[in-house]
C-alpha positions as CSV (number, residue, x, y, z in Angstrom):
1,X,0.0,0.0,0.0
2,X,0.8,3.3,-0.7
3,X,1.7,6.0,2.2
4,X,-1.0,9.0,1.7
5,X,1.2,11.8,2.8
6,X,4.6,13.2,2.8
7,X,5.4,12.8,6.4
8,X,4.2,8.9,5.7
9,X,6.6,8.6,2.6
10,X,9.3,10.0,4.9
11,X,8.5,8.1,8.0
12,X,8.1,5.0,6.4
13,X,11.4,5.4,4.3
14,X,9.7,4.4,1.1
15,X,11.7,5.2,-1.6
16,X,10.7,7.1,-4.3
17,X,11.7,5.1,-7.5
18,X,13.1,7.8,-10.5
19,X,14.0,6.7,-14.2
20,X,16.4,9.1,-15.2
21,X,18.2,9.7,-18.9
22,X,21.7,7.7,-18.3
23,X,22.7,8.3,-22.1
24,X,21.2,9.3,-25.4
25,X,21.0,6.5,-27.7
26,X,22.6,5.8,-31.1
27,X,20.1,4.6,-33.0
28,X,16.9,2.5,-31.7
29,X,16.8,2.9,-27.9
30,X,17.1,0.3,-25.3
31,X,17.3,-0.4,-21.5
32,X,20.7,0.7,-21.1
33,X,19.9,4.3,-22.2
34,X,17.5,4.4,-18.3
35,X,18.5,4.4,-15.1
36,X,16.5,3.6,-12.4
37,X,17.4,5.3,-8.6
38,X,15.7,6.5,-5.9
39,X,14.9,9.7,-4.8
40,X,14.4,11.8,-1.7
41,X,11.5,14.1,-1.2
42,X,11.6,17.6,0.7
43,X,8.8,19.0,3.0
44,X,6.2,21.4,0.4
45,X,6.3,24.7,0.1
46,X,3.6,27.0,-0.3
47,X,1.5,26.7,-3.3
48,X,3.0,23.0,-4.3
49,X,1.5,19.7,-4.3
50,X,2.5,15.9,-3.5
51,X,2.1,13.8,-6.2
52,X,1.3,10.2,-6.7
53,X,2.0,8.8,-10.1
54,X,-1.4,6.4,-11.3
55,X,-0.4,6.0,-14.8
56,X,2.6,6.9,-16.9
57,X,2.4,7.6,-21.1
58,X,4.9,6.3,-23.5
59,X,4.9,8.2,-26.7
60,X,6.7,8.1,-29.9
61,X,7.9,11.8,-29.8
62,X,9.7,11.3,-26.5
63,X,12.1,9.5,-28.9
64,X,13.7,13.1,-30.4
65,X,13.8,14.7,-26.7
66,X,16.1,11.5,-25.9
67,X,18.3,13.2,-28.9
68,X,20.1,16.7,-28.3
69,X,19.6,17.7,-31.9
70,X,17.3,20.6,-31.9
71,X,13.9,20.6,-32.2
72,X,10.4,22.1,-31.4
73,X,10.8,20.7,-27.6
74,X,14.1,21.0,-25.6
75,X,16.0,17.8,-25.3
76,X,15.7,15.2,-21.6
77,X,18.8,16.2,-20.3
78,X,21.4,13.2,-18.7
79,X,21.0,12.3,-15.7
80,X,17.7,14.1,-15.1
81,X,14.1,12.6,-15.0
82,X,12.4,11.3,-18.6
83,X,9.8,13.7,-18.2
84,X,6.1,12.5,-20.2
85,X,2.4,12.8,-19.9
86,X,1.1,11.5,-16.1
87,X,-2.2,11.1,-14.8
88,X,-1.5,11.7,-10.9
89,X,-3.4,12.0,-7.5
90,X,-3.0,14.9,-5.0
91,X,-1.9,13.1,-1.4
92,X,-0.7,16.2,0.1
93,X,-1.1,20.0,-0.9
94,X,-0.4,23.4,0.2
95,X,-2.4,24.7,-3.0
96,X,-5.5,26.1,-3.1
97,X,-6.2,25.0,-6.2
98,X,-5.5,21.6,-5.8
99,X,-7.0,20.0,-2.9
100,X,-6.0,16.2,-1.6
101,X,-7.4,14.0,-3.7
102,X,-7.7,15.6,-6.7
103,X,-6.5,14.1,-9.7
104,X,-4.4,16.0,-12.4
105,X,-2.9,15.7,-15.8
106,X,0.6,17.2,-16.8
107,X,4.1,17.0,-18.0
108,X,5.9,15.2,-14.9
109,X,8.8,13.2,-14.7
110,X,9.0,9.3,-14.6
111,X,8.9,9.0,-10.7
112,X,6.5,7.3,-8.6
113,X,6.0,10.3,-6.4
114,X,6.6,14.4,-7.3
115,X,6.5,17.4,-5.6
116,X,4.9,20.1,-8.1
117,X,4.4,23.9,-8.2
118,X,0.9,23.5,-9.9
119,X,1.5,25.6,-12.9
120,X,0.5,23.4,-16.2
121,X,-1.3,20.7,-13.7
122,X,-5.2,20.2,-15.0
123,X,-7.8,18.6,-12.8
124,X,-9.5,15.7,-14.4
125,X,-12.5,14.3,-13.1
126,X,-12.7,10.3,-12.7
127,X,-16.5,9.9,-13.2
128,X,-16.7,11.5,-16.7
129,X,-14.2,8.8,-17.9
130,X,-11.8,6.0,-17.1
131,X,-8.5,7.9,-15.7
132,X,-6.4,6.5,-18.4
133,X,-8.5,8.0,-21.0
134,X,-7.1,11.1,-20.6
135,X,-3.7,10.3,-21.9
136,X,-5.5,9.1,-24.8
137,X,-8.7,9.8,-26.5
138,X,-9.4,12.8,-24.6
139,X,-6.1,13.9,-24.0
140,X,-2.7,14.4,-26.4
141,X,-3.2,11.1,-28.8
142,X,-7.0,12.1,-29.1
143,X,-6.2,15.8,-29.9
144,X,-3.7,15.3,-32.5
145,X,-6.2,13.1,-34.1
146,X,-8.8,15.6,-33.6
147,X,-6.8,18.6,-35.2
148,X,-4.5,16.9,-37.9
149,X,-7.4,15.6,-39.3
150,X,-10.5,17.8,-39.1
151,X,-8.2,21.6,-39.5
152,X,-5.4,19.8,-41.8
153,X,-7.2,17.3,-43.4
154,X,-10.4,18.7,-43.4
155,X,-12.4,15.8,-44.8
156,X,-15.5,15.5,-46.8
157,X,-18.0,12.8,-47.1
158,X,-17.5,10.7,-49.6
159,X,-13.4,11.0,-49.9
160,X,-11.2,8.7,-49.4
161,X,-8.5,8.7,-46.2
162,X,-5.4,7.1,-45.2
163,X,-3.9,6.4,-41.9
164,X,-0.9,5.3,-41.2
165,X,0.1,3.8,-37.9
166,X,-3.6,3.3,-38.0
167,X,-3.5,0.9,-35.0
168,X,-2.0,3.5,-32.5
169,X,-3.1,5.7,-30.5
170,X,-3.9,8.4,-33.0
171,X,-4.5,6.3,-35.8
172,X,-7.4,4.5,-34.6
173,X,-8.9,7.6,-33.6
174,X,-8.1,9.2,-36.7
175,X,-9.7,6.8,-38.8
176,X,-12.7,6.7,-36.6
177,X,-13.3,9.8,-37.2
178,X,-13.0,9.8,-40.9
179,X,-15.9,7.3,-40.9
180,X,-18.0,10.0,-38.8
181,X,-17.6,12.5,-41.7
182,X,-18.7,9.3,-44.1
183,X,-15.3,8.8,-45.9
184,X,-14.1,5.8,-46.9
185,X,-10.8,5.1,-44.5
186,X,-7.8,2.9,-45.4
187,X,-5.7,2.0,-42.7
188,X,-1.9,0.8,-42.9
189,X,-0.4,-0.9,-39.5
190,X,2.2,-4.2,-38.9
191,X,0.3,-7.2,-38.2
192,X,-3.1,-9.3,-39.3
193,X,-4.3,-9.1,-35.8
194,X,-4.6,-5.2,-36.1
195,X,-5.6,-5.0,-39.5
196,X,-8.3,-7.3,-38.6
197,X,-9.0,-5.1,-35.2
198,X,-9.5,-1.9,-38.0
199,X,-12.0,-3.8,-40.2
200,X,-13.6,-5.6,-37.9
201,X,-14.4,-3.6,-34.9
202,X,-13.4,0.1,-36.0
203,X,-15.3,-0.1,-39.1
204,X,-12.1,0.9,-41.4
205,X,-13.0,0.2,-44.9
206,X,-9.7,-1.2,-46.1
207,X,-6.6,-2.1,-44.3
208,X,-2.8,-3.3,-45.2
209,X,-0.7,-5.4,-43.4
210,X,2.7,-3.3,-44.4
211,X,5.1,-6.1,-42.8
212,X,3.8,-8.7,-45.2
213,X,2.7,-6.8,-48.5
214,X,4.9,-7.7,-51.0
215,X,4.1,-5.1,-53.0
216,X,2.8,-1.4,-51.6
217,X,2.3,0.0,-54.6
218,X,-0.4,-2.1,-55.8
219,X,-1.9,-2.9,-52.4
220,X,-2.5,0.7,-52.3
221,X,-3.7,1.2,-55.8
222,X,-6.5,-1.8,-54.9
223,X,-7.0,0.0,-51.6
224,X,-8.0,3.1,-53.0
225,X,-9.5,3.2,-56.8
226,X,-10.8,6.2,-56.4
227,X,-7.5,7.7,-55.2
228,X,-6.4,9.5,-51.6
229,X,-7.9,13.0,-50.9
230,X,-6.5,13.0,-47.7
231,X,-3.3,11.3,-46.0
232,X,-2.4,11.1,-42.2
233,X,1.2,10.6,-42.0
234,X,2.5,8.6,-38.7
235,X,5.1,6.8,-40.1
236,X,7.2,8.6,-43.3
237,X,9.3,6.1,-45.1
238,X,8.3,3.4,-47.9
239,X,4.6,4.0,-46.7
240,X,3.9,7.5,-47.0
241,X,5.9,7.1,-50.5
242,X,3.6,4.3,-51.9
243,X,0.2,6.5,-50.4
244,X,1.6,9.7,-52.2
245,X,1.9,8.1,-55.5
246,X,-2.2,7.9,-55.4
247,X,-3.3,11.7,-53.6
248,X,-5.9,13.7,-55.4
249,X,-5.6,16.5,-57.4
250,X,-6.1,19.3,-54.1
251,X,-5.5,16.5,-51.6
252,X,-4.4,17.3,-48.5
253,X,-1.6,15.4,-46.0
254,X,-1.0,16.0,-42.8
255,X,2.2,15.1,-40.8
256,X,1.9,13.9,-37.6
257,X,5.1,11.5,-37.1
258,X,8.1,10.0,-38.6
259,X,8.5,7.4,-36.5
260,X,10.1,5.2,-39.7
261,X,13.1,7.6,-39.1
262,X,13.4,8.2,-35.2
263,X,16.0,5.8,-34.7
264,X,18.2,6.7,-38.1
265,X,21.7,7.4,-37.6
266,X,22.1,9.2,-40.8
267,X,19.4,11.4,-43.2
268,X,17.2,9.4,-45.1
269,X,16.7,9.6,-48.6
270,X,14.0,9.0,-50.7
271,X,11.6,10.2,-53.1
272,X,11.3,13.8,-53.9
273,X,7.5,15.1,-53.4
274,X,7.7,18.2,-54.7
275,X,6.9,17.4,-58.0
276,X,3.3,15.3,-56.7
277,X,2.3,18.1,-54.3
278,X,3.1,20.4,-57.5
279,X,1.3,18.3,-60.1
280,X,-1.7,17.9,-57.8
281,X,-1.9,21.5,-56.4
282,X,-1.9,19.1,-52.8
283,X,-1.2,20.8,-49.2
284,X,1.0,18.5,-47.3
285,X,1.5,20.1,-44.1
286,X,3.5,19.4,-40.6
287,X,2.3,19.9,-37.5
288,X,2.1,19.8,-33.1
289,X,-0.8,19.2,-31.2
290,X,1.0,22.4,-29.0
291,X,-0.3,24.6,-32.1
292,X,-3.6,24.5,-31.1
293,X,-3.5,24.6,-27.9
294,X,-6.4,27.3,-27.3
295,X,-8.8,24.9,-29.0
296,X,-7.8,22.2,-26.1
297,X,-11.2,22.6,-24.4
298,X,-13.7,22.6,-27.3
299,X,-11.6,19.4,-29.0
300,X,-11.8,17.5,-25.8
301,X,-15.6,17.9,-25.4
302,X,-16.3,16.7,-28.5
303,X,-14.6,13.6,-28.2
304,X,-15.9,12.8,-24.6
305,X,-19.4,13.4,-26.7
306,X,-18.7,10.8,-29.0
307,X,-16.7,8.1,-26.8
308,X,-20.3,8.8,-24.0
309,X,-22.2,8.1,-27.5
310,X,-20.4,5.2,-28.6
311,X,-19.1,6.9,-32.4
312,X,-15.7,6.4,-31.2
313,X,-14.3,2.9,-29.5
314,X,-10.8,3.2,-28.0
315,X,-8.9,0.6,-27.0
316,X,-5.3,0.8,-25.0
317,X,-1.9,-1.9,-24.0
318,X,-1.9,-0.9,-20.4
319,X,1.3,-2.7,-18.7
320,X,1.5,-2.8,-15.1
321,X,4.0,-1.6,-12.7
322,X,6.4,1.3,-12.6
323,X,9.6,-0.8,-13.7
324,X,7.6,-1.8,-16.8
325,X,8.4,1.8,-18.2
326,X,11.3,1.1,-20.2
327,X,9.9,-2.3,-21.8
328,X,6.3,-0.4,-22.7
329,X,8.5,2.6,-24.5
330,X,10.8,0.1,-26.5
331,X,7.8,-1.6,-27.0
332,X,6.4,1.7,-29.2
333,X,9.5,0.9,-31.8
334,X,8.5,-3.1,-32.5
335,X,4.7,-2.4,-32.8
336,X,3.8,-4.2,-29.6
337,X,0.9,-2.1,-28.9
338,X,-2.6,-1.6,-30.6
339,X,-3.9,1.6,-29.6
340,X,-2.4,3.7,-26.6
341,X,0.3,2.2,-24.9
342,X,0.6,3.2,-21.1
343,X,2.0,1.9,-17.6
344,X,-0.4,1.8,-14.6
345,X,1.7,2.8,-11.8
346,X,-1.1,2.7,-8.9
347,X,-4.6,2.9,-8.2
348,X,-6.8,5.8,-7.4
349,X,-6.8,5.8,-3.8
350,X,-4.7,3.0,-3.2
């Protein structure tokens, strides 16, 4: 059991287990680039808050921070906390705006138990939906579905959408909601199991087993007759160049991730687009869920309206235990998930 306070955690010399950044790896990651230790906790100040960790997100783009190259976030630094999305409970506060008990969302580090200033913390509440939801459909993965498809993509009935990574997090919500505006959705992911899980239960139209297509090229021209008007991009590499050999004329692609190049130790090459997005007046455009982060509120209460209605079905690979951390984030790289992938850390009130 848990201790419920910070005078507990201290008396009962519990110690607060920290994964920490021991070095930045050269191409894929693995269990040697963490570090687990123990920390010590100091008494709260004014204004701060006692964390308990309840479940943990692993996420594709904590992949580049693990890098020092520059980029739109700074870099985990060695020999500091990996620092991701957290879904935590209040045992102790000196806030007023967080009371014990409350449970928060935010950008904390990998440690069973913090000690926070408050600022960027947002309350949650448990009885609208399952706690862990809120690192998925209704929080980051579910918003960058939202926005990359419905302000990038901008789908109309009757079109025809692609997804790749269509089996993740954001791809199954993505293609879920291409359906809602009545397209017809194509999904790309890495095993039978999940391209059945598309067809079958997500109501995906079409779906391709990458790893064992012989041939993209004409999976994808059989895929989509009609051609692609719009193209969510999770992976880059050999997939996102045998989808943009089909796009519309005025199709539209929005890039989400390049997770077929995270672990590259030198540029990749490929084909030029320039010429397609030219010939095809298309809009291929990049973008961060960060971008539209004054729509945060509006995007989320649509898609608790939907999941409370049943238009959208999420489902997540939920591994259990803090030490599991390391595993469930390799585990991102190998496809061993279908939809989010999280650790459960402890329960609410526990």
């Amino acid at each position: 059991m848990y201790p419920h306070s910070l005078t507990d955690l201290l008396y009962y010399k519990i110690m607060n287990k920290t994964y920490i950044l021991e070095s930045r790896p050269v191409g894929a990651p693995t269990t040697e680039n963490f570090k687990l230790t123990d920390t010590e906790l100091r008494d709260l100040q004014d204004g701060e808050v006692l964390l308990k960790a309840l479940y943990i997100s692993v996420d594709p783009y904590m992949r580049g921070r693990m890098s020092d190259a520059k980029s739109y976030v700074a870099p985990y630094e060695i020999g500091k906390p990996i620092v991701g999305g957290v879904v935590a409970e209040v045992v102790e506060s000196r806030s007023s705006l967080y009371p014990k008990g409350a449970v928060v969302i935010g950008g904390l580090p990998w440690q069973q138990y913090s000690i926070h200033s408050g600022q960027g913390l947002h309350r949650v509440d448990p009885d609208v939906a399952p706690l862990s939801y809120y690192l998925g459909i209704l929080g980051m993965p579910g918003q960058t579905a939202y926005f990359g498809l419905l302000h990038i993509g901008k789908p109309k009935a009757g079109e025809t959408v692609v997804v790749s990574g269509a089996a993740g997090a954001v791809g199954t919500v993505v293609g879920q909601l291409a359906k809602l505006k009545g397209c017809r959705v194509v999904g790309v992911a890495g095993s039978d199991e999940k391209v059945a899980y598309l067809k079958d239960q997500l109501g995906f139209d079409e779906a391709i087993n990458y790893k064992t297509t012989p041939d993209l090229n004409a999976a994808m021209a059989q895929a989509c007759p009609n051609g692609v008007d719009v193209y969510f991009d999770n992976v880059g590499g050999p997939i996102s160049d045998a989808v943009l050999l089909f796009i519309n004329k005025f199709a539209r692609i929005a890039i989400c991730g390049q997770i077929a190049y995270y672990n590259n130790t030198a540029p990749a090459t490929g084909m030029r687009v320039e010429p397609i997005l030219l010939k095809k007046s298309a809009l291929m455009k990049g973008f961060i869920v960060s971008d539209f982060a004054s729509e945060f509120g509006t995007a989320t209460k649509e898609l608790a309206t939907w999941v409370r209605e049943g238009k959208l079905q999420y489902q997540e690979t939920v591994k259990e235990g803090f030490e599991q951390l390391p595993e469930a984030f390799l585990g991102l790289f190998t496809g061993d998930n279908t939809g989010k992938l999280l650790v459960k850390v402890a329960d609410l009130g526990s």
